[in-house]
Kinemage of the C-alpha trace (Angstrom):
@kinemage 1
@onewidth
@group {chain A} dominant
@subgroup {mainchain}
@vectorlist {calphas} color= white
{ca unk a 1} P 0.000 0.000 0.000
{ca unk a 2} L 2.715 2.875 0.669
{ca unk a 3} L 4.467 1.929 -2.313
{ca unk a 4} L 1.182 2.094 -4.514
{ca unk a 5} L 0.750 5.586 -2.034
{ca unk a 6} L 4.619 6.849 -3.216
{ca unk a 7} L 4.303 5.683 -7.136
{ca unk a 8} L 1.264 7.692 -6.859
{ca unk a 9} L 2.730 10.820 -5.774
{ca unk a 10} L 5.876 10.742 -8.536
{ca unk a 11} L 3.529 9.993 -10.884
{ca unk a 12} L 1.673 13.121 -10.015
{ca unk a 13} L 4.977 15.267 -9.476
{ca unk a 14} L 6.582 13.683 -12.449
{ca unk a 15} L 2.679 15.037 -14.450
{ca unk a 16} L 2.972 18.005 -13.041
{ca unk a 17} L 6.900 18.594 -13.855
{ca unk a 18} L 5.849 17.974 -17.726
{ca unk a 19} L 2.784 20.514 -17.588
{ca unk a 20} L 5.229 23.344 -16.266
{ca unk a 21} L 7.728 22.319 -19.052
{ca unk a 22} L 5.461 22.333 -21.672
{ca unk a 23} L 4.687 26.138 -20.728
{ca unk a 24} L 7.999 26.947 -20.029
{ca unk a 25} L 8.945 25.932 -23.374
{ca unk a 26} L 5.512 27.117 -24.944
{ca unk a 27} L 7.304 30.503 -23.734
{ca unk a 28} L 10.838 30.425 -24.600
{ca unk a 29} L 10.473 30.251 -28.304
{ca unk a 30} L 13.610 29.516 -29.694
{ca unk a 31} L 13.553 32.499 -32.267
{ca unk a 32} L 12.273 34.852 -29.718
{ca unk a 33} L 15.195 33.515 -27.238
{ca unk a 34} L 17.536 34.165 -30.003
{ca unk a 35} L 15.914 37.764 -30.528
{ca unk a 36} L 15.993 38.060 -26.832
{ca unk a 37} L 19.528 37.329 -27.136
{ca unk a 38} L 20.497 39.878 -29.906
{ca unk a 39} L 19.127 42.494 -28.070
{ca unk a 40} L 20.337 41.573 -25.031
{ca unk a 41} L 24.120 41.395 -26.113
{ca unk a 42} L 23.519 44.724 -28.718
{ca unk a 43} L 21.991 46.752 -26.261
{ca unk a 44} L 25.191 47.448 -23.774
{ca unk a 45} L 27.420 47.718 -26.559
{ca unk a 46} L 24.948 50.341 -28.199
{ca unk a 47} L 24.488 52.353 -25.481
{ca unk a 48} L 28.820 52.844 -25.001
{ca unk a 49} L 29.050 53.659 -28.495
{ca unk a 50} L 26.431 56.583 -28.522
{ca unk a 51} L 28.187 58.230 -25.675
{ca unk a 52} L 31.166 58.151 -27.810
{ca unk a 53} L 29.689 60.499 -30.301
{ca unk a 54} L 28.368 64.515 -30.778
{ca unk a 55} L 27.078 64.737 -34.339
{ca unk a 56} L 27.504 62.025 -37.480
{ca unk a 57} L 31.483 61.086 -37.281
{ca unk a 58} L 32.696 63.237 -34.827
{ca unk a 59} L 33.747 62.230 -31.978
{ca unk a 60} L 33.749 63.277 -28.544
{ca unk a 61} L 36.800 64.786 -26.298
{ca unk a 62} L 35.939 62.211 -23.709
{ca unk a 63} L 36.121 59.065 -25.962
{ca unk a 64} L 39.477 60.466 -26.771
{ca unk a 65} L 40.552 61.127 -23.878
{ca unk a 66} L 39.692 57.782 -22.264
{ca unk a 67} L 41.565 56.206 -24.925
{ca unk a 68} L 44.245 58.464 -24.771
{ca unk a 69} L 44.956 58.003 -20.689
{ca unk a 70} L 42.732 56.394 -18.908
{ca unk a 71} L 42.061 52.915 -21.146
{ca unk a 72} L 45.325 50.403 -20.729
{ca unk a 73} L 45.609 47.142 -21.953
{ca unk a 74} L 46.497 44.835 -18.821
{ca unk a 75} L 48.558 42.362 -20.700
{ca unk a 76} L 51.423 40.521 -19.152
{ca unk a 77} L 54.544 43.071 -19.081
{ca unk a 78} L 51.512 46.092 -18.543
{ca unk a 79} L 49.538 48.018 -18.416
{ca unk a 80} L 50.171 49.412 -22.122
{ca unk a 81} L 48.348 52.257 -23.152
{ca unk a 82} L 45.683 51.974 -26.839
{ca unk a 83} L 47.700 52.551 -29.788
{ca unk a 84} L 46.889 55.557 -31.949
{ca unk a 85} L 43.970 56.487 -29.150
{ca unk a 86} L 41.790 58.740 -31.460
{ca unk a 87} L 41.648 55.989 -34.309
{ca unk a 88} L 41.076 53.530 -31.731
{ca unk a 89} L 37.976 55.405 -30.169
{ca unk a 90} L 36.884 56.728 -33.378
{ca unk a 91} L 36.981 52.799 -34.902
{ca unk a 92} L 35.355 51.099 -31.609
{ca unk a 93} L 32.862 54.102 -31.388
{ca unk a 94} L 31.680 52.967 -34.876
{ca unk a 95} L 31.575 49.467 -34.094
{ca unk a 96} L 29.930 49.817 -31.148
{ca unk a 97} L 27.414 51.265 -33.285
{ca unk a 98} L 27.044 49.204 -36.375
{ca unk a 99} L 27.328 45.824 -34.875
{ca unk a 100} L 24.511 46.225 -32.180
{ca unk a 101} L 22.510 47.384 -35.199
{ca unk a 102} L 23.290 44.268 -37.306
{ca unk a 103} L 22.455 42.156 -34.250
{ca unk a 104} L 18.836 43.613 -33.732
{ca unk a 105} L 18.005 43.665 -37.232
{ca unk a 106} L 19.538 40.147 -37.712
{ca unk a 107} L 21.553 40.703 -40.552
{ca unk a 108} L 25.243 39.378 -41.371
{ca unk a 109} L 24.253 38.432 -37.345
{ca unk a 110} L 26.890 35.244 -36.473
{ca unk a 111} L 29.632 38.068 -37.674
{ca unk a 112} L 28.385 40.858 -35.558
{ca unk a 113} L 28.275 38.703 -32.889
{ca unk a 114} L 31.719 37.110 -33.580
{ca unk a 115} L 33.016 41.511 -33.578
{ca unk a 116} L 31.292 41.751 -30.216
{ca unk a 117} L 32.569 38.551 -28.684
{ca unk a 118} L 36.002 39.924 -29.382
{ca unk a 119} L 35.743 43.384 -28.377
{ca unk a 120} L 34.326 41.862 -24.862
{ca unk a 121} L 37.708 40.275 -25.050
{ca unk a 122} L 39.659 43.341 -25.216
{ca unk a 123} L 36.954 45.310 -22.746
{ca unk a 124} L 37.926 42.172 -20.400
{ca unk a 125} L 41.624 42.919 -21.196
{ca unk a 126} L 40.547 46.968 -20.447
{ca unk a 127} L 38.435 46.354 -17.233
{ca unk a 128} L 39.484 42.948 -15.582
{ca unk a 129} L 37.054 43.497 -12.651
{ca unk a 130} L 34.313 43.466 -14.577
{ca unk a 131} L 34.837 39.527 -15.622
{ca unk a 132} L 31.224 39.175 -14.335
{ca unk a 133} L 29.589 40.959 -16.973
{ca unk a 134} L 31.988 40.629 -19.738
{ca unk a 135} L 31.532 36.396 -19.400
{ca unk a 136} L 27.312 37.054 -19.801
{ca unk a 137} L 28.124 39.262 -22.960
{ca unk a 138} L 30.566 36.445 -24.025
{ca unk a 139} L 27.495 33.870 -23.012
{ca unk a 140} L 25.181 35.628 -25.380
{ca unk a 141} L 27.774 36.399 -28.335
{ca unk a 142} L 28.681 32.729 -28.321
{ca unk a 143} L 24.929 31.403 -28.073
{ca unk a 144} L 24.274 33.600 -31.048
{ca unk a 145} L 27.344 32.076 -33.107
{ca unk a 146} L 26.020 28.943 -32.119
{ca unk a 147} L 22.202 28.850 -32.858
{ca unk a 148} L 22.326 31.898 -35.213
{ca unk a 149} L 19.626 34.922 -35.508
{ca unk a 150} L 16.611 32.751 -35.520
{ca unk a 151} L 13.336 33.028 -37.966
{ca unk a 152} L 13.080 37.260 -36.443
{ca unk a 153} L 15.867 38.486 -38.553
{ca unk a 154} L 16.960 39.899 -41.802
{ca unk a 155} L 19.513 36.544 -42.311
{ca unk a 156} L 16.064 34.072 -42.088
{ca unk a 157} L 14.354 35.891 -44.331
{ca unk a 158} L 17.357 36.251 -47.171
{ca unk a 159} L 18.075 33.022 -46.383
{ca unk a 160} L 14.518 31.349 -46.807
{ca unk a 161} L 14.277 33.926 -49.868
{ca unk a 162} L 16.904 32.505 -51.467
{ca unk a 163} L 15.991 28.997 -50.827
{ca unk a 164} L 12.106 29.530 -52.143
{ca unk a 165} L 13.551 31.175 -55.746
């Protein structure tokens, strides 16, 4: 009897386990994950970039200046200071800009992820304390390498264009 009384309650856990998975994954659509994802890894990138700027292509003094004395590379032998500081900001202010637009569009989107999982590598190589955050962007970058844009982007529809013609 209290094994028929134990089976009995599995049974019902192991019923109840599948229900809540079933909405769990009714909810996590892959290609709105992956979305979810694009944004997620575009938006802190986007947001450094536009600081970076005044008007179209000009820069800011402080982008400059952070790349010209504050920002050091912590590599063994270092710190050593950005090379050519105001073509470095100026090029990573752009990128910061087109790739997290790529991303959310989902266009050319395993590349702009592939440019984002690098420049978290040299932010990581920038910041070291901030290994916390820089490993989710790194999460996110690589899960969109992986799995790719999903059916909400520019690449799925090119792609299933191209296939239907």
């Amino acid at each position: 009897m209290q094994r028929q009384v134990t089976r009995n309650i599995w049974n019902a856990i192991s019923r109840f386990v599948q229900w809540a998975n079933a909405i769990v994954e009714w909810i996590a659509q892959p290609s709105l994950t992956q979305f979810v994802l694009r944004i997620g890894l575009a938006t802190p990138f986007w947001r450094s970039g536009i600081n970076k700027w005044d008007g179209f292509l000009q820069l800011n003094d402080v982008a400059v200046l952070l790349f010209s004395t504050e920002f050091k590379l912590h590599l063994p032998g270092g710190p050593y200071s950005f090379p050519a500081p105001e073509a470095t900001a100026f090029l990573v202010g752009s990128a910061e800009i087109l790739f997290p637009i790529l991303l959310v569009l989902g266009l050319a989107t395993r590349l702009a992820a592939c440019a984002l999982l690098v420049m978290t590598l040299v932010v990581e190589l920038t910041v070291p304390d901030g290994w916390p955050v820089h490993v989710t962007w790194a999460a996110m970058a690589l899960g969109i390498m992986a799995w790719g844009p999903g059916r909400l982007s520019l690449d799925h529809w090119f792609w299933f264009e191209q296939r239907k013609g």
